[in-house]
N, C-alpha and C positions, 0 to 999 in steps of 0.2 A: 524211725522218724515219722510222723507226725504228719502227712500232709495238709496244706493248708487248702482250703476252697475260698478261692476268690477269682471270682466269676469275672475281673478286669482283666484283662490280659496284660496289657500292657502296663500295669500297676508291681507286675511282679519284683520282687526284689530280688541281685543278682550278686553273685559272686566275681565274675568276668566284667571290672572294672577299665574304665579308659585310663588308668593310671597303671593297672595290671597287663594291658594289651602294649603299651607303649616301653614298659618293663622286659617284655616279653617279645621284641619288634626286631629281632636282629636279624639279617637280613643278610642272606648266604648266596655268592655266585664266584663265575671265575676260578673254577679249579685247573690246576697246572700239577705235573709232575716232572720233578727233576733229579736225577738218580733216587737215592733213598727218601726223599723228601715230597710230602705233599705241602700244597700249597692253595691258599684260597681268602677268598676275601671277605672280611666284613661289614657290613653297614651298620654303624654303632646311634641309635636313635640317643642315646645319654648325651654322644659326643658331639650334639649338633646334626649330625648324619655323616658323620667322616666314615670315609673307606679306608678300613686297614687292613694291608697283607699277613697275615696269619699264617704258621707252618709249624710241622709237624714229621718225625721221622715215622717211617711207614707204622713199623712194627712197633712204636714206643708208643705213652700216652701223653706226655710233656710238648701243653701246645706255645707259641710262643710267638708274640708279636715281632715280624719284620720290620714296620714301617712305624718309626718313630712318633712321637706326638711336633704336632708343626706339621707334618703331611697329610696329604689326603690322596688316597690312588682311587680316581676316578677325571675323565675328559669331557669335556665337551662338542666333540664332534655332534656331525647333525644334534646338537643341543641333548641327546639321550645319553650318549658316550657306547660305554662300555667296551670290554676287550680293552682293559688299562694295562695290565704289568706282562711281563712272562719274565722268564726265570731260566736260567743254563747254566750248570756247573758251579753252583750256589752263588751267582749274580742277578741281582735282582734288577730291574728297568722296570720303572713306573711315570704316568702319566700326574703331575703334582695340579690338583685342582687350581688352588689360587693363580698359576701362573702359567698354567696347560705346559709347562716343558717337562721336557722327560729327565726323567735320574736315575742314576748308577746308585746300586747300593753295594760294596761290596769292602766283606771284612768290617763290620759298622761303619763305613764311611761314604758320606754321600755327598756327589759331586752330580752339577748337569751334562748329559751330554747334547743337547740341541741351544741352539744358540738363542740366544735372550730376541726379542721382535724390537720391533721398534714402538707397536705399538703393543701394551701387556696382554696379554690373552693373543696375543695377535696368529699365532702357529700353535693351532693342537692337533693331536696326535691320537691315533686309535689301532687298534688291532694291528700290535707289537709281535715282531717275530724277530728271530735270530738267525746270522749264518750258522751254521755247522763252525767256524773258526768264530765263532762269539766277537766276531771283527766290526759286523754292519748288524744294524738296525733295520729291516724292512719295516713300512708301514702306511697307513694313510695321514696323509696332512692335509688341514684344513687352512686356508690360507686368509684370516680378516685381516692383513696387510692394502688389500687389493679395493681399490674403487667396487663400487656393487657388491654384488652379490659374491660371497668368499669363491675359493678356488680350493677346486677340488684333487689330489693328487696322491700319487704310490712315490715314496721318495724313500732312500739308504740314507741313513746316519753314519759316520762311524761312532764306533763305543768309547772310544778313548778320550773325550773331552774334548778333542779338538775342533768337531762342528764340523766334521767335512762333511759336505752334504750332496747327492745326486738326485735329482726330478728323472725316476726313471719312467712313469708313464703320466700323463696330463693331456689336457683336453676334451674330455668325457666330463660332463656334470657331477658324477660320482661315481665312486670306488669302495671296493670292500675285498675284504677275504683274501689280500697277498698271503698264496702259501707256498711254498718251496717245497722240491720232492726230498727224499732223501739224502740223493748224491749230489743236490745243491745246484743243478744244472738245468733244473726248468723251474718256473717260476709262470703259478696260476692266481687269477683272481674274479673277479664279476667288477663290472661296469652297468651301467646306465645313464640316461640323458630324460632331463625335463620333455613332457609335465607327467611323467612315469615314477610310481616309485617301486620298489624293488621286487613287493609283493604282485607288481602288473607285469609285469616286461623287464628282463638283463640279459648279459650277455655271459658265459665265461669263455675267457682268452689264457691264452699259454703262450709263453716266449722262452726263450733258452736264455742264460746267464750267465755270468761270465763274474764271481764273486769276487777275485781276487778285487777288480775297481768297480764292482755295481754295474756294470753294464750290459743292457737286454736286447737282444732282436729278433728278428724270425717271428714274430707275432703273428698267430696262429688263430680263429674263430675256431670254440668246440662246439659251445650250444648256446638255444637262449636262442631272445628278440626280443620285438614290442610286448609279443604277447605272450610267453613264455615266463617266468621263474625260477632262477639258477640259485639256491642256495648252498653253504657250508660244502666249496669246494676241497675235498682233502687228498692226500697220497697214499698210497698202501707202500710199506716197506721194498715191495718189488717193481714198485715207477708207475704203479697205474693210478690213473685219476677217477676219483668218484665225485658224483657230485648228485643234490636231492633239482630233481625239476618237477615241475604242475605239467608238463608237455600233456599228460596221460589225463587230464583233469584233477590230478591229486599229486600233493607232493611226495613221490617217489623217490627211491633212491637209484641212483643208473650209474652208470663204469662206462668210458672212456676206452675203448681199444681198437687199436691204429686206426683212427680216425673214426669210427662206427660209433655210436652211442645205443647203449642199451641199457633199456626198465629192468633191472634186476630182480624187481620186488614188482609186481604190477599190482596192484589192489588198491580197493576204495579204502583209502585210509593214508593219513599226512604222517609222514616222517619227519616235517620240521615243522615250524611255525612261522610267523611273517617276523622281518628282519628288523625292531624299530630300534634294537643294539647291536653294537658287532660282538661276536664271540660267542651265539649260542652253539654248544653241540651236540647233537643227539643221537651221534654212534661216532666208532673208533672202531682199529682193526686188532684181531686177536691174532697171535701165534701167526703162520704164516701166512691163510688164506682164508683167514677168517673176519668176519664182524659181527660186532654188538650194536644192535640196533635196539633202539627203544620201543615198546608196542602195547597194546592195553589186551585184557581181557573183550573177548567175545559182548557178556553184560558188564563191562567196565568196570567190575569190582576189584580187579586188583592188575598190576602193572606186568608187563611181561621182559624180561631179558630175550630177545631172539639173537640166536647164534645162527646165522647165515654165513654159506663161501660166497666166492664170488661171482658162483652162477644164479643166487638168489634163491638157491635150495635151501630152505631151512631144517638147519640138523637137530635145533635143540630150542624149545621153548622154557622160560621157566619163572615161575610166577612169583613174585613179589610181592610186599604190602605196598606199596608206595603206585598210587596211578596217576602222579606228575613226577616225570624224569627228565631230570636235563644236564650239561656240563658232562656228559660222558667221558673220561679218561681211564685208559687202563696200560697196566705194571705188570706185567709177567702174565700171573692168574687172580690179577685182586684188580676188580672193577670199583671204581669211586662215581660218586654221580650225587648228585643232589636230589632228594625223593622227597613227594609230599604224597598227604590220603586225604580224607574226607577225617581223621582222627588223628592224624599229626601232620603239624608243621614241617617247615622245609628243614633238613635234614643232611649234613654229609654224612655218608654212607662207604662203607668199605665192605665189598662182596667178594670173598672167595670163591671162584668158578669152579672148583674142582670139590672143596669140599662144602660147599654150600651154602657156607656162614657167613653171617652176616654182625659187623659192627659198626654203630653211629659214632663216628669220632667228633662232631658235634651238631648240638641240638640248635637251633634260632628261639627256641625257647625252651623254657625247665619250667613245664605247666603243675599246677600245685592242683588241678580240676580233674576230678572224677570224670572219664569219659562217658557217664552218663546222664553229665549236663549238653554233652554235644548235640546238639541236632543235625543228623545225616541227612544228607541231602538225596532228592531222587530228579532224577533226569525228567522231563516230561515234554512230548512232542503237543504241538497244538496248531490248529488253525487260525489262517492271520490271513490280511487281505492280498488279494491279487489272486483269491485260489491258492495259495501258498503255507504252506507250513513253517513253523520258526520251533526254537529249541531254547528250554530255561531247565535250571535249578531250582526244584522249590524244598526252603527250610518249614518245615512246621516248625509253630513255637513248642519250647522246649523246656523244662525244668522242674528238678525231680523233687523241687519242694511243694510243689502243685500239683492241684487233681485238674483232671482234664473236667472245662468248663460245656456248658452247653449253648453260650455266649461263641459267637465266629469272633476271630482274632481279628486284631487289623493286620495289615501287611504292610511291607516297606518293597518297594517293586528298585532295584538295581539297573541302572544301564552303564556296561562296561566302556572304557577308554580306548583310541582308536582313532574311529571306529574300529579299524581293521585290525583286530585280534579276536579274544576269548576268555571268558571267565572259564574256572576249570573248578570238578568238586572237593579241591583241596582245601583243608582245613583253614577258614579264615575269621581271627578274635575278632574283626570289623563285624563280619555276619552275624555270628553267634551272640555278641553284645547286644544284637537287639532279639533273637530268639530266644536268647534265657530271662528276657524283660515278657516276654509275653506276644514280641509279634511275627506273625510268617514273614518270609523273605520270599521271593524271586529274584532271582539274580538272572539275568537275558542273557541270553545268546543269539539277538538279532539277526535278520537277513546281512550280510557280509562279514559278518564273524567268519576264524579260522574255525580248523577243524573239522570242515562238513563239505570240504571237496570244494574247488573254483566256482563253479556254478552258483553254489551259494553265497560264494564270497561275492563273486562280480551282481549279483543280485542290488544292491545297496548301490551300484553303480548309476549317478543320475539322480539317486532316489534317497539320499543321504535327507533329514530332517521330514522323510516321512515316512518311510519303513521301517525305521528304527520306534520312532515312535509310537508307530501303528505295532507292532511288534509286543512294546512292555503295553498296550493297551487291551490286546490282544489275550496275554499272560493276565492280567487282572479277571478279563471275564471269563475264562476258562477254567480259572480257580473260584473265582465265586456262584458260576454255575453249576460246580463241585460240592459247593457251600465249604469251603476252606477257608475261606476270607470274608470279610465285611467289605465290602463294595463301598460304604458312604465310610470308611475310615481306610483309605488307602493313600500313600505317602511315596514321594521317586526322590532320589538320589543319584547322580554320577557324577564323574569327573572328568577334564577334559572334552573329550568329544560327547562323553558319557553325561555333562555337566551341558555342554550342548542339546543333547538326544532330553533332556530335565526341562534345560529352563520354553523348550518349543513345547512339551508336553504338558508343563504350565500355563502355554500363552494361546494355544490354540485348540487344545480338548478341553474337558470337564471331569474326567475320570479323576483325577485327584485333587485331593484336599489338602496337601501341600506338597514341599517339595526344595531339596537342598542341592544346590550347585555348588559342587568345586573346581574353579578355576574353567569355567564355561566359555563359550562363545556365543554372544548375542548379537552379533552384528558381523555375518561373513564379509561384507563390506573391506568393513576398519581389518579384518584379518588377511586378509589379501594383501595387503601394504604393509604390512605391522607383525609382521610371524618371519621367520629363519625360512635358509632356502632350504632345507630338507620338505620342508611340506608346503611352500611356498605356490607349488603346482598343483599339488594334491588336492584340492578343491574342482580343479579342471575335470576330472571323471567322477567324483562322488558329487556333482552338484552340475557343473558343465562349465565348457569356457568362459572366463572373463576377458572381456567386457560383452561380447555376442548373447552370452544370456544372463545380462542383468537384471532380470525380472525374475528371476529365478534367486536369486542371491536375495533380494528385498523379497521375496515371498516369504520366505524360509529362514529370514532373520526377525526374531522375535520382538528386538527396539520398537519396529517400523509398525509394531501391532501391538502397544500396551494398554488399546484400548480393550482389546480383548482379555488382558488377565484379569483374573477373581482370584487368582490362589496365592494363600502366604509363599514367601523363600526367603530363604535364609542362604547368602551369598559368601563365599569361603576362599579367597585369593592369596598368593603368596604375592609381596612387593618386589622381585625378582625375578616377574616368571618370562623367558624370553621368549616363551613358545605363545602361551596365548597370555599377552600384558593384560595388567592392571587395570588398562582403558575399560577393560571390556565388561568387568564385574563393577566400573562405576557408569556406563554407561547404562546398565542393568539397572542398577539403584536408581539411579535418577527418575527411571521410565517409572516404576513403583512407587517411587515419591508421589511424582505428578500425579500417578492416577489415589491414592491414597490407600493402599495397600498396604497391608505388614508384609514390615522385610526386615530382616539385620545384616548389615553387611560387616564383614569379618577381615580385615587384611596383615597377614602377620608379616611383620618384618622380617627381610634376609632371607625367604623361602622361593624354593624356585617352582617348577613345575613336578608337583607332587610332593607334599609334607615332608621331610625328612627328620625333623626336631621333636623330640620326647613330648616338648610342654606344648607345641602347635600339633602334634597327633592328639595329644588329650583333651586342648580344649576343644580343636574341632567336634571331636566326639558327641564330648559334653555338650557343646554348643547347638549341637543340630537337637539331641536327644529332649534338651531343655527347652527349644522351638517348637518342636512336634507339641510336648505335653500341652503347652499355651493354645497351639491349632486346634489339637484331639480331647483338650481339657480333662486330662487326665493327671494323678499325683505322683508327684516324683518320692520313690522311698530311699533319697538319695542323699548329698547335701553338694548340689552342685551351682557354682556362683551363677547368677542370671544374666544374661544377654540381654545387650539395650537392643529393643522392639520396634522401630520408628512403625508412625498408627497401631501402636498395639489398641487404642480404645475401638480399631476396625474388626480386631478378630473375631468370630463366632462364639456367642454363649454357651 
């Protein structure tokens, strides 16, 4: 083949279409096993974004939808959900989106078993567990029956239809992780109370139980506080409690015994990640004294299986393609999990322990691309203000229909959602859609991102709308002092908090020349009254108290300063989103109106917080991709419909 030389970068024409990435968007979590049967869930971008429970007999290849059309298994707890269905003795119980109650599926027939609300939505349901006698329901309920702010609670269903229902623990702000030992006779979970959220401070507690009628006492403190994090408390087959805590400064995994708690694993390095769904898991226990912990490569190139007992001795390392692993469950000697790499997609996975093998029983995508249009990403450390170092992914552009130019690339600078999480270098069509056009990527890992030990996370504490920012500002000049990138053609993007950490680096630097929000926050203000109680306090430590520093909250909201924008944006909301409403991408508009600035704002019907729908994944795409060209006046070799400009006659020649 033929390369072409054309010295525009961004001009390049691309294979990895927004109609191909949204084709290719399936979306894999929630694995369960139940005797012979796996189990797991879909997120179908065709279907609107429906969750379908999917299964499969271990050792056969015939997969086959559980969860009928008309359903959706997916909650809305703290508005994220997750940990919808589980599964016993081929019964299925699921969480039904439209109407948050739970359902029985069993022998194709489906019936509710928790009782209808008064008000619809009124009682949802998350991280669904079983007795051993498939009799009750343990789980968390959210209760928007209640004057204020919902009600947070661990309650027993029974299974039968009939709605009997027990409040076995309340009065804590929130609850997560009911798990039940083996012989069904203790019952662990994590708690916490405002303005904390799970990743700062929990607790986990243990009670004895009493199944026959749901009822608990003896309630016991293991670990945990204000300042501590208890995640993904579980049971080993022989009664003992494991559980992952930050006590150590990194999230560790520790054991429970009589009453002692001990770092099993001590090392700088996280075994979980921060809680913003219930049901992540990221190890299980093998044969009798054994576990699977999930762990990366030394230089992070490839994933590790660690086989640990339960003194934290590791017996057996073993390396893997896949360096994102999550949903850990294991059957005899065949470990399942969900895997991604910096060259494939998220992944279920079935690993025989013993003889080594490995098979995908399915893909989230059936990529039709030469892996060497991908562009890999390399990790790169850099300095950022405070004296402080910060952590990115950078894409070069990529595409093997091109000679490499002597022209620096533009770049598209990423900030992740959150804050408090992490982008990872697992293979993502969003990224590579704009590296195979021609431009570099950074993707940030800002001060309070996971994965870099508490320290770094509590960094961003306080400092939320200026470390973040200072961060992806940070990442541009360290790249372009490289000369990797064009400095006067740099472009930001996030979503969320990410869309926040965007539209501040719009309003109060100059580093870029434009810049795409999705579903941002421009007025911590109006979010402090106007958001769910899950994160409702959560401004309290990444910003500081309200109302005592309100001068702090208007500093840091970018409305209150639209005299200071110059830079195009292009504004991307869903009409649904309950987490950060609609108010706040038109109050954005407005301030850009006033000043006379290009903007388009974008609001798709029926979308919540984060895109879910095929035709709103691809027009956003398109939509930002088609904005940029207008900003960076470059030619699209595309044919994608155009976006209304308000002041386009303002933009740069």
């Amino acid at each position: 083949m033929n390369k072409k030389n054309n010295s525009y970068y961004e001009s390049w024409e691309s294979e990895i279409s927004a109609e191909l990435i949204t084709k290719q968007g399936l979306r894999l979590s929630e694995v369960k096993i139940d005797g012979e049967r796996i189990y797991w869930l879909e997120g179908r971008p065709e279907e609107s974004g429906r969750y379908v429970i999917v299964s499969r007999k271990i050792n056969e290849k015939k997969i086959i939808d559980i969860l009928p059309k008309g359903y959706n298994s997916r909650n809305a707890v703290h508005e994220y959900g997750g940990a919808s269905f589980t599964v016993q003795q081929g019964k299925v119980f699921f969480t039904n989106w439209d109407d948050q109650r739970i359902y029985c599926i069993d022998n194709n027939k489906i019936f509710p078993i928790s009782a209808e609300p008064e008000v619809n939505r009124g009682f949802r349901y998350a991280d669904l567990i079983l007795t051993m006698d498939s009799k009750w329901i343990i789980c968390v309920r959210e209760d928007h029956n209640v004057k204020g702010e919902p009600k947070n609670e661990i309650v027993a269903i029974t299974t039968d239809g009939s709605f009997n229902l027990e409040v076995l623990l309340t009065g804590s702000d929130f609850y997560s992780s009911p798990r039940l030992n083996k012989q069904n006779n203790k019952l662990s979970w994590t708690e916490w109370n405002h303005p904390n959220m799970p990743w700062d401070g929990s607790e986990l507690n243990q009670a004895n139980i009493d199944i026959s009628n749901c009822s608990i006492e003896k309630s016991e403190f293991i670990s945990g506080g204000i300042d501590t994090s208890i995640l993904q408390p579980e049971w080993s087959d022989s009664g003992e409690l494991f559980f992952v805590s930050d006590e150590s400064g990194w999230w560790n995994l520790h054991r429970n015994e009589e009453g002692e708690n001990i770092n099993i694993l001590d090392e700088p390095k996280e075994h979980a990640g921060p809680s913003w769904q219930f049901g992540f898991k990221t190890y299980d226990f093998y044969q009798e004294d054994r576990i699977i912990l999930r762990g990366l490569s030394e230089n992070k190139k490839n994933g590790l299986i660690r086989i640990l007992d339960f003194l934290g001795n590791v017996k057996e390392e073993i390396s893997i393609p896949y360096t994102h692993i999550s949903y850990i469950n294991i059957l005899e000697e065949n470990l399942f999990f969900i895997g991604s790499s910096p060259s494939k997609n998220d992944e279920l996975v079935k690993y025989n322990l013993k003889q080594k093998l490995t098979e995908v029983i399915k893909k989230s995508s059936n990529l039709n691309i030469d892996k060497s249009e991908f562009s890999i990403p390399e990790e790169i450390e850099f300095p950022t203000t405070q004296n402080s170092q910060s952590y990115a992914f950078y894409y070069p552009p990529k595409n093997s229909k091109y000679l490499e130019s002597e022209v620096i690339p533009p770049l598209l600078v990423i900030s992740h959602g959150g804050p408090t999480s992490a982008t990872s270098n697992s293979l993502n069509l969003s990224v590579q859609f704009w590296t195979n056009r021609g431009f570099a990527v950074v993707d940030v890992n800002y001060r309070g991102s996971t994965g870099y030990g508490r320290k770094y996370r509590d960094e961003l504490k306080g400092n939320w709308g200026v470390y973040d920012a200072e961060d992806c500002i940070s990442a541009v000049k360290y790249l372009a002092e490289k000369k990797l990138v064009d400095p006067k053609k740099v472009v930001i993007k996030g979503g969320s908090a990410g869309g926040y950490t965007t539209i501040n680096a719009l309003t109060f630097y100059d580093e870029f020349a434009a810049g795409a929000t999705y579903y941002g926050i421009a007025d911590l203000s109006v979010f402090i009254d106007d958001t769910h109680k899950f994160e409702s306090r959560y401004l309290d430590s990444l910003i500081g108290k309200y109302p005592d520093e309100k001068e702090k909250y208007f500093e840091r909201s970018a409305i209150n300063f639209t005299d200071k924008l110059s830079s195009p944006m292009i504004i991307l909301q869903g009409s649904e989103d309950k987490i950060v409403p609609v108010s706040q991408a038109e109050i954005m508009a407005e301030g850009l109106r006033k000043k006379q600035i290009p903007f388009s704002l974008i609001i798709y019907e029926g979308e919540q917080h984060g895109f879910r729908q095929a035709k709103n994944i691809k027009s956003s795409l398109e939509s930002e991709l088609y904005f940029y060209s207008k900003v960076l006046n470059f030619s699209l070799n595309e044919n994608i419909s155009p976006v209304k400009i308000e002041n386009e006659n303002n933009l740069p020649k």
